[in-house]
C-alpha positions in Angstrom: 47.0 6.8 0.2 44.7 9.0 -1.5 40.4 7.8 -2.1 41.3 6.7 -5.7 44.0 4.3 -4.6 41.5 3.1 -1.9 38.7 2.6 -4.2 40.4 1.1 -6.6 42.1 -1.5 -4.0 39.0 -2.0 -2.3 37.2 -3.0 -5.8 39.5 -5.3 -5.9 39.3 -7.5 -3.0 35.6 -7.2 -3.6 35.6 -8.1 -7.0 38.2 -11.5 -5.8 36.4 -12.3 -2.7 32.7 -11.7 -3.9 32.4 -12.4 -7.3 33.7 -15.7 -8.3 32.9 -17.5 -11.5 29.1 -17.2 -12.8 27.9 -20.1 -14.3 29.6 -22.8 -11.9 27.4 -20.5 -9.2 23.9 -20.7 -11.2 24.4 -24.0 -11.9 25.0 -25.5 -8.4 22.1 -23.1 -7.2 19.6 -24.4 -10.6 20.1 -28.3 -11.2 17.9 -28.9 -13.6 19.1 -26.3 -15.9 21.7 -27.6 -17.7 24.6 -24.5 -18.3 25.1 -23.4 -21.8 29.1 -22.5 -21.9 29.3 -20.0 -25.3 32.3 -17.7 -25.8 31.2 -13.9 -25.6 32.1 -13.3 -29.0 29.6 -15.8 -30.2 26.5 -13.9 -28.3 27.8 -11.0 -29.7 27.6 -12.1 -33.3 24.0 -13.3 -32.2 23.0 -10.7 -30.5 22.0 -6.1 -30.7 24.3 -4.6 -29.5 21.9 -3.5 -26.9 21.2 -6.8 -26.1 24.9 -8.1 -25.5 26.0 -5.2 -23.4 23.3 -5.9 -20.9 23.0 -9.9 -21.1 27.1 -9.9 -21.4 28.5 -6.8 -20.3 26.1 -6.2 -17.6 25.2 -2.5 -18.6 22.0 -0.8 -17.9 19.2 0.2 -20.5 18.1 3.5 -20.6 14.7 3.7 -18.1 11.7 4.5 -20.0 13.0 2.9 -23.3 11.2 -0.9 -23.5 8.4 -1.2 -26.0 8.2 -4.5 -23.5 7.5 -1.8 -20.3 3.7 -1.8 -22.2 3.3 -4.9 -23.2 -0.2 -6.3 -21.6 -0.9 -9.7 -23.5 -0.5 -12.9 -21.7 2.6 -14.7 -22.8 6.2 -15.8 -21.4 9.4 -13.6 -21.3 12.1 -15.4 -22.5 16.1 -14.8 -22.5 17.0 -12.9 -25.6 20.0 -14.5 -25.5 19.4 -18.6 -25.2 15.4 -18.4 -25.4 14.9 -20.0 -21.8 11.7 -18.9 -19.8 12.2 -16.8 -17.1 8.8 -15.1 -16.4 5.3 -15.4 -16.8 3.3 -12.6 -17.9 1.1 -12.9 -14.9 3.6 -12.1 -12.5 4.3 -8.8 -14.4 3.3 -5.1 -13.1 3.3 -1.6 -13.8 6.3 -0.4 -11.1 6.7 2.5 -12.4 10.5 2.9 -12.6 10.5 2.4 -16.1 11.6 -1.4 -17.0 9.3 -4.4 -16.8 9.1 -5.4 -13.6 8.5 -8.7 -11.8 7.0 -10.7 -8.8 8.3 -13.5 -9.2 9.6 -15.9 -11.5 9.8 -19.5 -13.1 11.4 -22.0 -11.2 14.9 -22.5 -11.7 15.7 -19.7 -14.7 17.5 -17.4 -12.2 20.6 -17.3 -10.2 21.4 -14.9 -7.7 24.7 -13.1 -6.8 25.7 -9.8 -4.3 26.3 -6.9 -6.9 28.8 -4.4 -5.3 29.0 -2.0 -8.0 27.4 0.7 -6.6 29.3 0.2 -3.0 26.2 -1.4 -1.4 24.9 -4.6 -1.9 22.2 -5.6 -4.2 20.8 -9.0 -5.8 21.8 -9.3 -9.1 20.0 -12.0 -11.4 20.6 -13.7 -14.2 20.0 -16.5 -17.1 20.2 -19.8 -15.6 21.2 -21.5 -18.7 23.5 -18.4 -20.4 24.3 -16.6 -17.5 23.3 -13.5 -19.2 22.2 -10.9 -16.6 18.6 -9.5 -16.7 18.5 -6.8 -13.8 18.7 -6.6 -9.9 15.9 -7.4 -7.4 14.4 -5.7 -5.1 11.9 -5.8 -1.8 9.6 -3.3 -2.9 7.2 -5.3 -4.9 3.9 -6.1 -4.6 2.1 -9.3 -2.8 2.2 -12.3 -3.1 6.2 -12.1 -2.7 6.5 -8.6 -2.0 9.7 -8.3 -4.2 10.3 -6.9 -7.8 12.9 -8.0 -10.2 13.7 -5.0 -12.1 14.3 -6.4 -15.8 16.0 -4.8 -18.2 13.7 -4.8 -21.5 16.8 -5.7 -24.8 17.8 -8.7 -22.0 14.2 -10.3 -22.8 12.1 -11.2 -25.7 7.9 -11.7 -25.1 6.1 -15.0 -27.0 2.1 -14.3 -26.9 0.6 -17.3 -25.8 -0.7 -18.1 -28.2 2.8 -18.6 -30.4 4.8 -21.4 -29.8 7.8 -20.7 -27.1 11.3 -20.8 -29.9 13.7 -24.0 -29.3 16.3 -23.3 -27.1 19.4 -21.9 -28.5 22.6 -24.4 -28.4 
């Protein structure tokens, strides 16, 4: 069996062992978030490009490239896909790895999941009303949590506080 076979076999199992249905699993982890079941192909006739190949394709934006990494006002971070809070600007620091970055968040706007992708495990997070994913956290953040959820910038939009937060989308 050569590594390629292997690798691809062993993605496999992982991917039909580890990574079962999303939004049944944020659901059941967030009860008072009621899912949102949309088909893909009507975020992506909502959304950037950018925005759907992070939130629904689970890419990666370039590091560095979030007008949102220097944003300083006090506010909320929203969901750029179904416009529910996830963050308040408070909790939000420099980290300097180039995305906005996190200590904590609101309750029940995440769900968590393992993330094998790279071959070892990481916390994925995502939406929990869309299910669209944000970024992957981390235990190298700063008190009072010590953890740091790594955003990706096109997966959020920022409402100043002193704008009204936008209806959720249906």
């Amino acid at each position: 069996m050569n590594r390629r076979l292997f690798l691809a076999g062993a993605s496999g199992l992982l991917a039909a062992g580890y990574l079962p249905s999303l939004i049944p699993a944020i659901a059941k982890e967030n009860a008072a978030v009621t899912p949102l079941a949309k088909p893909h192909s009507e975020w992506k006739a909502l959304l950037p490009a950018a925005s759907y190949n992070v939130l629904f394709e689970e890419a990666t934006e370039r590091a560095g490239t979030s007008p949102l990494n220097n944003e300083k006002r006090a506010g909320t971070y929203i969901c750029a896909a179904c416009f529910l809070p996830l963050f308040d600007s408070a909790t939000k620091f420099e980290s300097g790895t180039g995305w906005p970055s996190f200590f904590n968040y609101l309750p029940a706007s995440l769900g968590m999941k393992k993330d094998f992708k790279l071959i070892w495990p990481r916390t994925e997070y995502h939406c929990a009303r869309c299910g669209g994913h944000q970024g992957h956290v981390f235990d190298d953040g700063p008190k009072p949590t010590g953890l740091r959820y790594c955003n990706n910038g096109v997966a959020l939009r920022f409402i100043p506080k002193e704008e009204k937060l936008p209806e959720l989308r249906t």
